[in-house]
mmCIF entry with sequence, helices, sheets and N, C-alpha, C, O atoms, coordinates in Angstrom:
data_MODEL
# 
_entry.id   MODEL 
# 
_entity.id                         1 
_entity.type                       polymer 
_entity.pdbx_number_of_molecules   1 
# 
_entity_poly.entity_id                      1 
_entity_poly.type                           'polypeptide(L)' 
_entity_poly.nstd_linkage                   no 
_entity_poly.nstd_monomer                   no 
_entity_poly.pdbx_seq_one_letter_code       
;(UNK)(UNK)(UNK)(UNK)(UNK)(UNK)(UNK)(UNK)(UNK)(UNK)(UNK)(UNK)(UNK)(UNK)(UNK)(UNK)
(UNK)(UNK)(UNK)(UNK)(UNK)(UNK)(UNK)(UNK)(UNK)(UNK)(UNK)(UNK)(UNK)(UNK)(UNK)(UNK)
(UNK)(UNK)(UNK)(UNK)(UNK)(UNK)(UNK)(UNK)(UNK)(UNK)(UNK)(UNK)(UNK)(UNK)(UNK)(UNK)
(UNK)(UNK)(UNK)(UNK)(UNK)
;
_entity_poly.pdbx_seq_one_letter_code_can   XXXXXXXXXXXXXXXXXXXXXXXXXXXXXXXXXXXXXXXXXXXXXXXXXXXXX 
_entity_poly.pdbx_strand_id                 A 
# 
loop_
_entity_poly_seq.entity_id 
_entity_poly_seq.num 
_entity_poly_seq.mon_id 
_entity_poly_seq.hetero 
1 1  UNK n 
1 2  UNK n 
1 3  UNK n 
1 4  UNK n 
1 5  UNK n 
1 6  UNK n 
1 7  UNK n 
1 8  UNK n 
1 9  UNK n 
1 10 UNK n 
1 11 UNK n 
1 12 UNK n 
1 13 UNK n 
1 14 UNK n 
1 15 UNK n 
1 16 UNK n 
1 17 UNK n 
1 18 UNK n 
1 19 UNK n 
1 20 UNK n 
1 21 UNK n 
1 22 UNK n 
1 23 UNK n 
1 24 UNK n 
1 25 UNK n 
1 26 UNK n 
1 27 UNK n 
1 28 UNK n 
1 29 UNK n 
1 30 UNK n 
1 31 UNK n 
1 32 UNK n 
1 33 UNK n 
1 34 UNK n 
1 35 UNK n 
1 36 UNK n 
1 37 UNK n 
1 38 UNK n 
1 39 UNK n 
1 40 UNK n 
1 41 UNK n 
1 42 UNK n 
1 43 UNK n 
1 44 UNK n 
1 45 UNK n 
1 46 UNK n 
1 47 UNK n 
1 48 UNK n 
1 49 UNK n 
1 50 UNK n 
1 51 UNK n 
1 52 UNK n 
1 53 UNK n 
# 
_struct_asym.id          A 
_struct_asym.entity_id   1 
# 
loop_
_struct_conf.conf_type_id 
_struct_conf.id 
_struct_conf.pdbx_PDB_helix_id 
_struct_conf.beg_label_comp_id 
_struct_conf.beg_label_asym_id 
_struct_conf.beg_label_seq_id 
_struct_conf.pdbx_beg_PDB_ins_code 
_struct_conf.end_label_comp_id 
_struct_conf.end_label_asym_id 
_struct_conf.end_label_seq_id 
_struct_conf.pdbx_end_PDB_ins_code 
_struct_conf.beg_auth_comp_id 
_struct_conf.beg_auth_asym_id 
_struct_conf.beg_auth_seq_id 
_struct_conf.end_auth_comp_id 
_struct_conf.end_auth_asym_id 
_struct_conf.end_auth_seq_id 
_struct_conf.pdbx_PDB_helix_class 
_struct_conf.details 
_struct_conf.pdbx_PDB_helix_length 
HELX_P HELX_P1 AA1 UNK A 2  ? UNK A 19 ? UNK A 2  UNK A 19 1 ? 18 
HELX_P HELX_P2 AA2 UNK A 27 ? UNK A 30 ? UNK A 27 UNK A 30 1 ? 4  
HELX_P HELX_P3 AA3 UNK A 33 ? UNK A 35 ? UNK A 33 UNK A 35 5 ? 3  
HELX_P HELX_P4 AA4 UNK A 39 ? UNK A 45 ? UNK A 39 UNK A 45 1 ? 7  
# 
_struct_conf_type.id          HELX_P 
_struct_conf_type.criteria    ? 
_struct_conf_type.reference   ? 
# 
loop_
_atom_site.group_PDB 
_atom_site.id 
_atom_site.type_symbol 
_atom_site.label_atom_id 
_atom_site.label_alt_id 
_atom_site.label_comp_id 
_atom_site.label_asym_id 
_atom_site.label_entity_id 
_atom_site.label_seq_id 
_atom_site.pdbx_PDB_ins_code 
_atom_site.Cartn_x 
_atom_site.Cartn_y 
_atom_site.Cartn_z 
_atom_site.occupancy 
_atom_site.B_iso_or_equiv 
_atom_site.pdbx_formal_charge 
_atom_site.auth_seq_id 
_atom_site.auth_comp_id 
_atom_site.auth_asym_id 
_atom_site.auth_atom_id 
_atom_site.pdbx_PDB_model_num 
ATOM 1   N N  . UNK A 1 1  ? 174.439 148.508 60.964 1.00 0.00 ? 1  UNK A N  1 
ATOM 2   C CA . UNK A 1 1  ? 175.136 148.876 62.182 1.00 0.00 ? 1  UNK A CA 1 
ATOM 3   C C  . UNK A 1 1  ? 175.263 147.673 63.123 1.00 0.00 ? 1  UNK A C  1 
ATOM 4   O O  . UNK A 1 1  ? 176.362 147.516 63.654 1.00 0.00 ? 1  UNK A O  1 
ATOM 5   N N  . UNK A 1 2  ? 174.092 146.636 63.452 1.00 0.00 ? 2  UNK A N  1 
ATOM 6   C CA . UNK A 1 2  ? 174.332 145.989 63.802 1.00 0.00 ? 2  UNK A CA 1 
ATOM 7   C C  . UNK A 1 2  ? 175.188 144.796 63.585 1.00 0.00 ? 2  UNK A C  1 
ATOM 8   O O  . UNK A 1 2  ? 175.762 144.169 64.476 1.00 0.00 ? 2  UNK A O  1 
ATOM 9   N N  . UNK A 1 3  ? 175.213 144.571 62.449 1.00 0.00 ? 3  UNK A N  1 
ATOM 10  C CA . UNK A 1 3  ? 176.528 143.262 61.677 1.00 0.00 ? 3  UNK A CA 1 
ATOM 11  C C  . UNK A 1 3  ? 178.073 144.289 62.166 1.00 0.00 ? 3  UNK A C  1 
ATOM 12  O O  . UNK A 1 3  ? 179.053 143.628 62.511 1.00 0.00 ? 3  UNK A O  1 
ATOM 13  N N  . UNK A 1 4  ? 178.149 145.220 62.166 1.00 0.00 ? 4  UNK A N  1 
ATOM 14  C CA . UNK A 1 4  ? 179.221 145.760 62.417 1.00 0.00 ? 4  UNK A CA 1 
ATOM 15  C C  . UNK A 1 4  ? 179.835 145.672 63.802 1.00 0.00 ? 4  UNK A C  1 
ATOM 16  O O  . UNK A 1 4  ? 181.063 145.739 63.866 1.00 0.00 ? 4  UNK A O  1 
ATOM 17  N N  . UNK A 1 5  ? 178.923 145.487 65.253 1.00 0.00 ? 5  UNK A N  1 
ATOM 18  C CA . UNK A 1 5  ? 178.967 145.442 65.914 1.00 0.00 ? 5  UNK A CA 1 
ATOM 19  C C  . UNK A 1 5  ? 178.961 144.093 66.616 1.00 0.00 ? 5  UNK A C  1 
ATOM 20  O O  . UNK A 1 5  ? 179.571 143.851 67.657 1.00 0.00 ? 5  UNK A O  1 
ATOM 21  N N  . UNK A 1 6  ? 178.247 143.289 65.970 1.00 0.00 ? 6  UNK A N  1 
ATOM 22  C CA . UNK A 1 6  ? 178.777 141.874 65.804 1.00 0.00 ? 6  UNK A CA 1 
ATOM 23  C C  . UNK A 1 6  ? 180.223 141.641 65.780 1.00 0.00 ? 6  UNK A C  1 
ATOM 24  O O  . UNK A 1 6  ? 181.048 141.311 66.632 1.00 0.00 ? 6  UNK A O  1 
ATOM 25  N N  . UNK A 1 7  ? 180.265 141.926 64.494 1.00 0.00 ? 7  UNK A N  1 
ATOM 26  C CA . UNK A 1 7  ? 181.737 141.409 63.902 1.00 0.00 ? 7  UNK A CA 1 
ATOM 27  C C  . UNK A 1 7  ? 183.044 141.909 64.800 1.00 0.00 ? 7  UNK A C  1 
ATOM 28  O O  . UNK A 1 7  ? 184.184 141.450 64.865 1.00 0.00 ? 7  UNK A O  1 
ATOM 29  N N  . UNK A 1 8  ? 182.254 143.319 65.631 1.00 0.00 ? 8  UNK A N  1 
ATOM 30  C CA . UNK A 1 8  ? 183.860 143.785 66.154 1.00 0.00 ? 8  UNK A CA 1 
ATOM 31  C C  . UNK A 1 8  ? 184.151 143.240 67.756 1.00 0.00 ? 8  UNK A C  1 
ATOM 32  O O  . UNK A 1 8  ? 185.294 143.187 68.210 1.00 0.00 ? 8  UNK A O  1 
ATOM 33  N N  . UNK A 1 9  ? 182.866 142.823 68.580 1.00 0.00 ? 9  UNK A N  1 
ATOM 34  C CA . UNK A 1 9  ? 182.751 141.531 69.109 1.00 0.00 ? 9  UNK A CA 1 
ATOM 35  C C  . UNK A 1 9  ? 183.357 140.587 69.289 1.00 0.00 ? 9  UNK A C  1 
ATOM 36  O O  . UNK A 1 9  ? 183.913 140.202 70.318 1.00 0.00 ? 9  UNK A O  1 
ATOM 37  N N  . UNK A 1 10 ? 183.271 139.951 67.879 1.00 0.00 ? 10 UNK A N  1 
ATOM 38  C CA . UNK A 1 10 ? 183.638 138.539 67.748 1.00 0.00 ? 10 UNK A CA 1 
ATOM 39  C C  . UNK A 1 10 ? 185.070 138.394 67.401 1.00 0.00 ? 10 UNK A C  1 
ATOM 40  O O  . UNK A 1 10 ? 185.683 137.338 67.559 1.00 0.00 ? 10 UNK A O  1 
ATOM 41  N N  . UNK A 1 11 ? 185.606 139.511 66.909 1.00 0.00 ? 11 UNK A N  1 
ATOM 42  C CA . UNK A 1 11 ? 186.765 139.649 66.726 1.00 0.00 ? 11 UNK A CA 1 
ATOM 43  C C  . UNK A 1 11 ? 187.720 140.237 68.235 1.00 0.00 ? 11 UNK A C  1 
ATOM 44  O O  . UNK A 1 11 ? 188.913 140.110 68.510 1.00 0.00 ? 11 UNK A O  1 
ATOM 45  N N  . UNK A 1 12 ? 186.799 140.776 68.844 1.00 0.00 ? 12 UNK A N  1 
ATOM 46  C CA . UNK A 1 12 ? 187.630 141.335 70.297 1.00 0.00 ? 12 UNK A CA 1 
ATOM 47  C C  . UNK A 1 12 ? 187.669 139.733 70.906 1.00 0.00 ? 12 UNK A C  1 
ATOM 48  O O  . UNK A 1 12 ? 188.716 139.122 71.119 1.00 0.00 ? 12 UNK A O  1 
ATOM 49  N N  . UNK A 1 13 ? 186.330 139.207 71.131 1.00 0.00 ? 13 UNK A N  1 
ATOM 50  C CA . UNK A 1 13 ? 186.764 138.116 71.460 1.00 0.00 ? 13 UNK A CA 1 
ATOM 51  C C  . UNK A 1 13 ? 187.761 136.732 71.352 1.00 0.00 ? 13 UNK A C  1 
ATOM 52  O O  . UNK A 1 13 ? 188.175 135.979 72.234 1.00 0.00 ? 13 UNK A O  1 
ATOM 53  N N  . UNK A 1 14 ? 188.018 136.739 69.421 1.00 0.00 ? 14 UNK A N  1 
ATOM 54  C CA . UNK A 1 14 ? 189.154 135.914 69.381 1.00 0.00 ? 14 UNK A CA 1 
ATOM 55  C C  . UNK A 1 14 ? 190.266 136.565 69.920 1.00 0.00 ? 14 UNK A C  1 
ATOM 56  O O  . UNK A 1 14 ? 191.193 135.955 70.453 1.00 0.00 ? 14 UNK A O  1 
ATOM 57  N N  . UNK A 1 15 ? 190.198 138.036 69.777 1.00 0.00 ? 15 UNK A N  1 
ATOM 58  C CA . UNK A 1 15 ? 191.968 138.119 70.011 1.00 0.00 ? 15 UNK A CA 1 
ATOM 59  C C  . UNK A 1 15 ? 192.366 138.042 71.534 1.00 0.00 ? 15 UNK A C  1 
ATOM 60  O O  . UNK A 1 15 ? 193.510 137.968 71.982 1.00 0.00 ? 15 UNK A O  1 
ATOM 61  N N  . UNK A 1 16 ? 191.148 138.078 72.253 1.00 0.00 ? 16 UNK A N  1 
ATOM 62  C CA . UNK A 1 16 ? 191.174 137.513 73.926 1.00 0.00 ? 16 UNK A CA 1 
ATOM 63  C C  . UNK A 1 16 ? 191.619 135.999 74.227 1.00 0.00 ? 16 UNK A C  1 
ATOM 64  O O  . UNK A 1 16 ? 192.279 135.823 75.252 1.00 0.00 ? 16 UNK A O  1 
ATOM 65  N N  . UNK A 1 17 ? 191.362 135.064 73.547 1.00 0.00 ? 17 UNK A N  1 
ATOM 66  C CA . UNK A 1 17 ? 191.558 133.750 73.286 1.00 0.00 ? 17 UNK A CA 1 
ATOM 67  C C  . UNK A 1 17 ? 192.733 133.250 72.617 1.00 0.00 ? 17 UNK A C  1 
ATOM 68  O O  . UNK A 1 17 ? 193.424 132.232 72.642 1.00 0.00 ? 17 UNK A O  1 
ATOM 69  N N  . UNK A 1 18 ? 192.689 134.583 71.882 1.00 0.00 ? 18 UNK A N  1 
ATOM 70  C CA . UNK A 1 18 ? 194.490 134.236 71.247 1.00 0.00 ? 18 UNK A CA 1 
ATOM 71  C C  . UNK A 1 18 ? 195.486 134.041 72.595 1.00 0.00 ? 18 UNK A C  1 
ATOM 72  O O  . UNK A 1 18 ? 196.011 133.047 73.096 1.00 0.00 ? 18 UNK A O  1 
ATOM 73  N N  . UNK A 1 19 ? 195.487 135.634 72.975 1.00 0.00 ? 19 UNK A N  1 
ATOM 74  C CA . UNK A 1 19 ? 196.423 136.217 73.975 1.00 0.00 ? 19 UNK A CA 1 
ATOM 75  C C  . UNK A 1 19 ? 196.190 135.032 75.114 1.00 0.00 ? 19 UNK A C  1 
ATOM 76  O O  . UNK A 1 19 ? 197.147 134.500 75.677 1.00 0.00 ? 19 UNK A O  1 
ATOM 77  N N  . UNK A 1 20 ? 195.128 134.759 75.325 1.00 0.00 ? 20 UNK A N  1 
ATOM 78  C CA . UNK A 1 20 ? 194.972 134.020 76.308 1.00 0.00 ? 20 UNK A CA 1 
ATOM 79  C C  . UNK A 1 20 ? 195.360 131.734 76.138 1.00 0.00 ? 20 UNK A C  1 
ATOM 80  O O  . UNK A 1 20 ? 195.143 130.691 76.754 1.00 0.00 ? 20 UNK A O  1 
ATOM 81  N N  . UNK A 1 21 ? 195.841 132.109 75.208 1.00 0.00 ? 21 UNK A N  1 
ATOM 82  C CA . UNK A 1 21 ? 195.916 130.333 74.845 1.00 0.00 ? 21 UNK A CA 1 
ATOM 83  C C  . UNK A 1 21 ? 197.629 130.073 75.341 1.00 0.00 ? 21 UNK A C  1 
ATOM 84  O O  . UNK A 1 21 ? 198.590 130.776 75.651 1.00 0.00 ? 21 UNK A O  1 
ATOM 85  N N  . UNK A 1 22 ? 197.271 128.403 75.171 1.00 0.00 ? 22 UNK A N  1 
ATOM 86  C CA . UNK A 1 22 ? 198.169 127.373 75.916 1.00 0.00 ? 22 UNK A CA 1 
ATOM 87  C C  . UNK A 1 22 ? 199.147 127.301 74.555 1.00 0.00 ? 22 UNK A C  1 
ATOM 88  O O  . UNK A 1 22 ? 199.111 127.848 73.452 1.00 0.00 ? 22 UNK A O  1 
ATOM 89  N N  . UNK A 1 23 ? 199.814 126.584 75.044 1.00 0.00 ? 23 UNK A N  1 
ATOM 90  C CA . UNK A 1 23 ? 200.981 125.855 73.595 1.00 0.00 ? 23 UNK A CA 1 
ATOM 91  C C  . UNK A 1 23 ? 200.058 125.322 72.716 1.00 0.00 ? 23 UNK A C  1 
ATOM 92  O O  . UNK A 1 23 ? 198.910 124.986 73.008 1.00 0.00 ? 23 UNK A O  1 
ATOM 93  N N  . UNK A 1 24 ? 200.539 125.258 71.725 1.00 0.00 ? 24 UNK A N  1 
ATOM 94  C CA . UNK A 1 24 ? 200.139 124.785 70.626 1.00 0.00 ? 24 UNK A CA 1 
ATOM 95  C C  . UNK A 1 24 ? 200.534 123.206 70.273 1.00 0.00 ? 24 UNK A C  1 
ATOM 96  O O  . UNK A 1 24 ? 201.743 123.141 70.047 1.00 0.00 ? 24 UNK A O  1 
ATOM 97  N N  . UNK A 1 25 ? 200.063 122.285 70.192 1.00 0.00 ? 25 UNK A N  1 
ATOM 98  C CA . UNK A 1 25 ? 199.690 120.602 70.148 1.00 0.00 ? 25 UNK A CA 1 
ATOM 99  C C  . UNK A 1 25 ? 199.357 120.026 68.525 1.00 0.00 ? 25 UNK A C  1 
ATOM 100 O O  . UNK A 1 25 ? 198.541 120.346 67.660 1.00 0.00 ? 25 UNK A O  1 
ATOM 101 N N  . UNK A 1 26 ? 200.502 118.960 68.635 1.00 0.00 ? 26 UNK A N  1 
ATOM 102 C CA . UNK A 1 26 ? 199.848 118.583 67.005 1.00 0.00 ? 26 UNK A CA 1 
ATOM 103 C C  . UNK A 1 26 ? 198.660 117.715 67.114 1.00 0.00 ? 26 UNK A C  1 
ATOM 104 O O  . UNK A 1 26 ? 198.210 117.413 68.219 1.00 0.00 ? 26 UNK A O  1 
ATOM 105 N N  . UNK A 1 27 ? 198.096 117.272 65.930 1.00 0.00 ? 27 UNK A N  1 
ATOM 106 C CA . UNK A 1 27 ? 196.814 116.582 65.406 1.00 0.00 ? 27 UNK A CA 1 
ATOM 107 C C  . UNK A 1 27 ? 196.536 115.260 66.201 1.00 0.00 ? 27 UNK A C  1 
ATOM 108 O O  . UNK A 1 27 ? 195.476 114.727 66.528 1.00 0.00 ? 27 UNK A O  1 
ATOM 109 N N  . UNK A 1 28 ? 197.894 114.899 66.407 1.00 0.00 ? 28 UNK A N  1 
ATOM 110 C CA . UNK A 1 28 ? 197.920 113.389 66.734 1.00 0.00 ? 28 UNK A CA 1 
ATOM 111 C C  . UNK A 1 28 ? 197.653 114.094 68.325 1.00 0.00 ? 28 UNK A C  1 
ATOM 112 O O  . UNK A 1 28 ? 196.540 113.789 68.752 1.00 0.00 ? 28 UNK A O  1 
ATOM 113 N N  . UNK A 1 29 ? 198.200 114.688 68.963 1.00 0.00 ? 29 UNK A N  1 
ATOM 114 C CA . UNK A 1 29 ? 197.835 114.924 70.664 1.00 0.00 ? 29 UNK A CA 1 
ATOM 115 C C  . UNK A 1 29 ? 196.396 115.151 70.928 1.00 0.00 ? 29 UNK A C  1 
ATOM 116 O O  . UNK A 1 29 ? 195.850 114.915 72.006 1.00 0.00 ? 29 UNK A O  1 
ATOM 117 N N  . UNK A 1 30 ? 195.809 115.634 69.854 1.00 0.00 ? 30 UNK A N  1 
ATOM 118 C CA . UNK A 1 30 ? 194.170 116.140 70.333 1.00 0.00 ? 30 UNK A CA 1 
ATOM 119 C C  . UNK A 1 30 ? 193.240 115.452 69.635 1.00 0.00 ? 30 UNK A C  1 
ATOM 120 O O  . UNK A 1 30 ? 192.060 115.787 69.729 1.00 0.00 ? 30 UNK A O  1 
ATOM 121 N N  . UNK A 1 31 ? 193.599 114.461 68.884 1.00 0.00 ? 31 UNK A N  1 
ATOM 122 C CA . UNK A 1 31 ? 192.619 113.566 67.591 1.00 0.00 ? 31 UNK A CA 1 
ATOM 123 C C  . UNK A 1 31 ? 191.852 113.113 68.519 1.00 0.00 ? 31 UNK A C  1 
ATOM 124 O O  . UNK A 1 31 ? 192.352 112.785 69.595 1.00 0.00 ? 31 UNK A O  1 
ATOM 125 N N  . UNK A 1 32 ? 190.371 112.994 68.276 1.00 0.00 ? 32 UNK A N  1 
ATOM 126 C CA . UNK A 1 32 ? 189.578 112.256 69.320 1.00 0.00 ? 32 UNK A CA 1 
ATOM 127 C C  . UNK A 1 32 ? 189.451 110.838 69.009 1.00 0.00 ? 32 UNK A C  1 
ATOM 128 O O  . UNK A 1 32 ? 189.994 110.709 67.912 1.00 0.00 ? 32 UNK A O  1 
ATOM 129 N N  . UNK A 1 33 ? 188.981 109.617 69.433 1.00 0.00 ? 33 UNK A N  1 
ATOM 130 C CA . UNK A 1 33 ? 188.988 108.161 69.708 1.00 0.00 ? 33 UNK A CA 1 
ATOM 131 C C  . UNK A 1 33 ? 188.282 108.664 68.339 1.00 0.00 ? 33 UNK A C  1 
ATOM 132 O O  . UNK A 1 33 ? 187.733 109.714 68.006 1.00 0.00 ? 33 UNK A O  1 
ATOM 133 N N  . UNK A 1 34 ? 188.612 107.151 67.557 1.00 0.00 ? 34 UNK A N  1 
ATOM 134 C CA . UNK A 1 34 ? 188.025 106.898 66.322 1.00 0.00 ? 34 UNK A CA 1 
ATOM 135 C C  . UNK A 1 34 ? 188.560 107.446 65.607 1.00 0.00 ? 34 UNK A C  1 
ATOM 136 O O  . UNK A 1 34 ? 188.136 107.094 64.507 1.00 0.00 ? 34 UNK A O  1 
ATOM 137 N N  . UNK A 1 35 ? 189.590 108.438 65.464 1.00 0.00 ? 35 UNK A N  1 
ATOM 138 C CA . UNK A 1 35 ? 189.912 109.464 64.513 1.00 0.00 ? 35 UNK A CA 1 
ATOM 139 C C  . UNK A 1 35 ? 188.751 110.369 64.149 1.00 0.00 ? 35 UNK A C  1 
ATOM 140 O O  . UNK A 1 35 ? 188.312 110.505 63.008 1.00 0.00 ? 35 UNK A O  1 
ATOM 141 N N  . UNK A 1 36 ? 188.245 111.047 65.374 1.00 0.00 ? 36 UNK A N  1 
ATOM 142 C CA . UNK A 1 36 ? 187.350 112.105 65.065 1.00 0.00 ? 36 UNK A CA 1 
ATOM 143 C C  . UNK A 1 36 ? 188.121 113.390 64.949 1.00 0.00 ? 36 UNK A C  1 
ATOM 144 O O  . UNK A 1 36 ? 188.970 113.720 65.777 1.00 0.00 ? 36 UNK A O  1 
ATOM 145 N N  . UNK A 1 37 ? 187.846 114.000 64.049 1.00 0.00 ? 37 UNK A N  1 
ATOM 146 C CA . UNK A 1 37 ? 188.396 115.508 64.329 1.00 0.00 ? 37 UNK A CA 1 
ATOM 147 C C  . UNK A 1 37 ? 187.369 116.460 63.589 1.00 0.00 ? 37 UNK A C  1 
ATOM 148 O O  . UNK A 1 37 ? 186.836 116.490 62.480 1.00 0.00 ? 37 UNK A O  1 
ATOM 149 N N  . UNK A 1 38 ? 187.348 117.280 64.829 1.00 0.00 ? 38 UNK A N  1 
ATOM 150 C CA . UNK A 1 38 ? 186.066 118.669 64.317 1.00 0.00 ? 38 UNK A CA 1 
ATOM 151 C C  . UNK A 1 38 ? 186.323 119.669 65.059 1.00 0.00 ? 38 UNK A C  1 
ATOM 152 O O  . UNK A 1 38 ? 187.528 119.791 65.279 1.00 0.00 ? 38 UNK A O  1 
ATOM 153 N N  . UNK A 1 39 ? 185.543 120.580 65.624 1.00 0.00 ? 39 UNK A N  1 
ATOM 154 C CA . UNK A 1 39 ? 186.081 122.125 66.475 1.00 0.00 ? 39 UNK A CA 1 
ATOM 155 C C  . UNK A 1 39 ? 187.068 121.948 67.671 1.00 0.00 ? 39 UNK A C  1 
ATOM 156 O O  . UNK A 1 39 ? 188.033 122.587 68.090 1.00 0.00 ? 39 UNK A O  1 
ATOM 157 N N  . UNK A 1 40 ? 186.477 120.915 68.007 1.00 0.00 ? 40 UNK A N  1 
ATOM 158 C CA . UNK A 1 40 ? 186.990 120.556 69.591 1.00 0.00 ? 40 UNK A CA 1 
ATOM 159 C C  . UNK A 1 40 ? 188.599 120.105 69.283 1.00 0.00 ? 40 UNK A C  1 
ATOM 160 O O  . UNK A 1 40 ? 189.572 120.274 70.017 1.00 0.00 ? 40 UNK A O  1 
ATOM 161 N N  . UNK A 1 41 ? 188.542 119.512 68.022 1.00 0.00 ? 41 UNK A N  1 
ATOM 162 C CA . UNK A 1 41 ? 189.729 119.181 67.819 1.00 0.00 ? 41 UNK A CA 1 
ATOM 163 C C  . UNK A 1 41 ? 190.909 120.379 67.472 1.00 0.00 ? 41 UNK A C  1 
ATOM 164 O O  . UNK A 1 41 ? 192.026 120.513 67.973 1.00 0.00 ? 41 UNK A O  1 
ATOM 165 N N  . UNK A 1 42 ? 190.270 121.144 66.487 1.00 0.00 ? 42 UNK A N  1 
ATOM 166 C CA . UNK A 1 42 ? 190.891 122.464 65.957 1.00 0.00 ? 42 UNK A CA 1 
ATOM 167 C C  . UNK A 1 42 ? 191.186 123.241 66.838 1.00 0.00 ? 42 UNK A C  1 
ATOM 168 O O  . UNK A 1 42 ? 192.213 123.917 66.781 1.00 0.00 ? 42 UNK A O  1 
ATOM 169 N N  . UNK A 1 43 ? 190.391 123.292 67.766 1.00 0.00 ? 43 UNK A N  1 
ATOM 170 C CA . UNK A 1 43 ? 190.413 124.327 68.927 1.00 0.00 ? 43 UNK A CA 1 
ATOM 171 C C  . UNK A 1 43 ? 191.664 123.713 69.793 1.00 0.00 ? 43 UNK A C  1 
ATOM 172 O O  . UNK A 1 43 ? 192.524 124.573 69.983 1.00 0.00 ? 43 UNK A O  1 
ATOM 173 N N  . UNK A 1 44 ? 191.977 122.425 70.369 1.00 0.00 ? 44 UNK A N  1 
ATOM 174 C CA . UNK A 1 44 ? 192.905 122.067 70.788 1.00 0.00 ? 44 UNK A CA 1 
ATOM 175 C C  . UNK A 1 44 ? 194.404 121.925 70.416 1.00 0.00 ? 44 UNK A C  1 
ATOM 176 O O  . UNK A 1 44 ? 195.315 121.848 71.240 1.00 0.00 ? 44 UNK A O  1 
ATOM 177 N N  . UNK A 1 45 ? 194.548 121.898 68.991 1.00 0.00 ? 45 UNK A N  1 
ATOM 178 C CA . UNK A 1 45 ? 196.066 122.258 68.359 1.00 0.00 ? 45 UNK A CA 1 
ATOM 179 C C  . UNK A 1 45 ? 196.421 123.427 68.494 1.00 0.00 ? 45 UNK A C  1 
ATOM 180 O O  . UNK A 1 45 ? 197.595 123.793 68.542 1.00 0.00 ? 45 UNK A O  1 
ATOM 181 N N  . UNK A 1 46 ? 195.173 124.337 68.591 1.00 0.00 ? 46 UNK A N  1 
ATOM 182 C CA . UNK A 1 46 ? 195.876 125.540 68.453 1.00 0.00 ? 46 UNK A CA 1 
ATOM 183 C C  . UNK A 1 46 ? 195.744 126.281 69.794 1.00 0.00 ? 46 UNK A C  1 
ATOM 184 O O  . UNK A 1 46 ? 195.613 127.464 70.106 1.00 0.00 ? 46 UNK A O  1 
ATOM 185 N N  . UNK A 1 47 ? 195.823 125.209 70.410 1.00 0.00 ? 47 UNK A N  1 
ATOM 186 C CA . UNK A 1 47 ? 196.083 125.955 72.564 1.00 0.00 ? 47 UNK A CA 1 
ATOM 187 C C  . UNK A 1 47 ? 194.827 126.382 72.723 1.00 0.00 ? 47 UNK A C  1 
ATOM 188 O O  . UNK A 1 47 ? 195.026 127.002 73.768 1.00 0.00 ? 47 UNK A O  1 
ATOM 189 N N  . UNK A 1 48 ? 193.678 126.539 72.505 1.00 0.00 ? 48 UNK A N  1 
ATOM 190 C CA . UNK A 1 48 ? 192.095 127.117 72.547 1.00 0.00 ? 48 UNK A CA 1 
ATOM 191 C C  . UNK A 1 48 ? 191.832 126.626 73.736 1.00 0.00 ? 48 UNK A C  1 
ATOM 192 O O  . UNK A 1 48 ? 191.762 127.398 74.692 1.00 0.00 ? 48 UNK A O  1 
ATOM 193 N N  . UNK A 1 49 ? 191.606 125.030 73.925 1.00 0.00 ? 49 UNK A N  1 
ATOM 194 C CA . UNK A 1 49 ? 190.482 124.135 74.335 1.00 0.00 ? 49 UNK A CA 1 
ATOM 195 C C  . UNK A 1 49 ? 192.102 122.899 75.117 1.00 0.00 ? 49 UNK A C  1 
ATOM 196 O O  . UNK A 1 49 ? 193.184 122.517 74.672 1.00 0.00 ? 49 UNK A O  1 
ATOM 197 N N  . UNK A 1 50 ? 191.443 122.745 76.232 1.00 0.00 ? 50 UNK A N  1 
ATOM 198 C CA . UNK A 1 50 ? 192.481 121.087 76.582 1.00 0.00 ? 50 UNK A CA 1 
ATOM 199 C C  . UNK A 1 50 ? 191.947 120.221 76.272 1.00 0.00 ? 50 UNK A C  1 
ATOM 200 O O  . UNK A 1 50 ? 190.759 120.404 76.008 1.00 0.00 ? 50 UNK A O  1 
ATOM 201 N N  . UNK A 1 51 ? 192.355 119.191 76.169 1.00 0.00 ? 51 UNK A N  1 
ATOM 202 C CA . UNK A 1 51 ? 191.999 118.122 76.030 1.00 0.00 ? 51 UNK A CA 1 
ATOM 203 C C  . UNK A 1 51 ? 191.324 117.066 77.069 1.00 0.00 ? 51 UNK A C  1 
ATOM 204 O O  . UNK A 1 51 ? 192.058 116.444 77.838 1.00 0.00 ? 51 UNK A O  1 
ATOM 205 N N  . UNK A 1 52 ? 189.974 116.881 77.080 1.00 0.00 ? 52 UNK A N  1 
ATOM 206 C CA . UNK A 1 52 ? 188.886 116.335 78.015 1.00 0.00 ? 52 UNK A CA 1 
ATOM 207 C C  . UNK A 1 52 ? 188.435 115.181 77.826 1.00 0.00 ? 52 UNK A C  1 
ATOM 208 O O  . UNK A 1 52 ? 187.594 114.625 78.533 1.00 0.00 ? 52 UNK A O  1 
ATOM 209 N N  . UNK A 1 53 ? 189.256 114.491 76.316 1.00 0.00 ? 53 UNK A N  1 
ATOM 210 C CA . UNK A 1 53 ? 188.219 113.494 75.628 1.00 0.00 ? 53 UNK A CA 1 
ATOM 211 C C  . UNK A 1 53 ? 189.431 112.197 75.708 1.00 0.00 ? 53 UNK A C  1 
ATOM 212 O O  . UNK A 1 53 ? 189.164 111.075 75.276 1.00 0.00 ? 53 UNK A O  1 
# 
């Protein structure tokens, strides 16, 4: 019961973050210095997260 309640959670929560996101940005707009790319990065193409870095 509890994994169930998790999951429906975590799923209310993305679709809050969906509804709630910016334009969408390619790889090259959010790549971090060095050519880092990891959440922060993923999260920023897809309107999640701005860009801080």
């Amino acid at each position: 019961m509890a994994e169930g309640a998790r999951a429906n959670l975590k799923m209310q929560d993305q679709r809050e973050r969906e509804a709630n996101r910016g334009t969408r940005k390619s790889m090259k707009e959010c790549i971090k210095p060095g050519n880092v790319i990891d959440d922060d990065v993923k999260e920023c193409t897809e309107g999640l997260r701005e860009k801080t870095w």
